[in-house]
C-alpha positions in Angstrom: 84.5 43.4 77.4 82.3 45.2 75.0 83.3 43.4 72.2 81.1 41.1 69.9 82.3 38.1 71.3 81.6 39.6 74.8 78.1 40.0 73.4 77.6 36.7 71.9 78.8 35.4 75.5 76.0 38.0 77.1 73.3 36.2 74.2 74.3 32.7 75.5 73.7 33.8 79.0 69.9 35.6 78.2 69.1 32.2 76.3 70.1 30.3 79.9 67.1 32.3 81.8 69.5 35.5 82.4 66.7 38.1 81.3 67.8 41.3 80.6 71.4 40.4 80.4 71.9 42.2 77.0 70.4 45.1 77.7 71.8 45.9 80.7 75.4 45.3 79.0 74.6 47.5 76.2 74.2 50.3 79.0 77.0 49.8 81.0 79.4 49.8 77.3 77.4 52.7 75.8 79.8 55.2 77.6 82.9 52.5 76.3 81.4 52.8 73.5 80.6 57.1 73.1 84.5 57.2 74.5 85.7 55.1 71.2 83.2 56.1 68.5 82.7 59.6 69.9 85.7 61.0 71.2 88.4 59.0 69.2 90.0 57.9 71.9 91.9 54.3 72.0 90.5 51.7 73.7 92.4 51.8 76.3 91.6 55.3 77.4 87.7 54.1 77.5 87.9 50.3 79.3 87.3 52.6 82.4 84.7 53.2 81.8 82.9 50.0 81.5 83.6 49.1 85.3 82.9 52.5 86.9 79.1 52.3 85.1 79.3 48.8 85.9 80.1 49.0 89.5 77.3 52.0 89.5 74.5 50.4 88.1 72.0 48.4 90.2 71.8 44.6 89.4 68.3 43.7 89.5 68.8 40.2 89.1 71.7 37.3 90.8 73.2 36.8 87.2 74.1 40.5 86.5 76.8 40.5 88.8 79.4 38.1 86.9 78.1 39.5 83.2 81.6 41.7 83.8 85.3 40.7 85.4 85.6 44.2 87.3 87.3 43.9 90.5 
């Protein structure tokens, strides 16, 4: 998750009639991402964070609820 392949995935998806899609993922892994660029800490410490601002943030459309694997 959060990764450029993740991203590429998230494109694919807007391009399929998911608007919004990248924006909203660039949201929930800006606090992934402020955890690894910011506070040095290893990835693992930070992929946390991705589902708790995940499972936080409202989902405006159907096809924001799958954009993740957070159970």
């Amino acid at each position: 998750m959060c990764s450029s392949s993740h991203e590429a995935l998230l494109k694919k998806r807007e391009e399929d009639g998911c608007t919004g899609a990248v924006a909203f993922a660039n949201v929930v892994c800006g606090g992934y991402f402020h955890c690894t660029l910011g506070e040095d800490r290893s990835a693992s410490e930070c992929i946390p964070k991705i589902c708790k601002k995940f499972n936080t943030m409202p989902k405006n459309r159907d096809c924001f609820h799958d954009l993740f694997n957070c159970d």
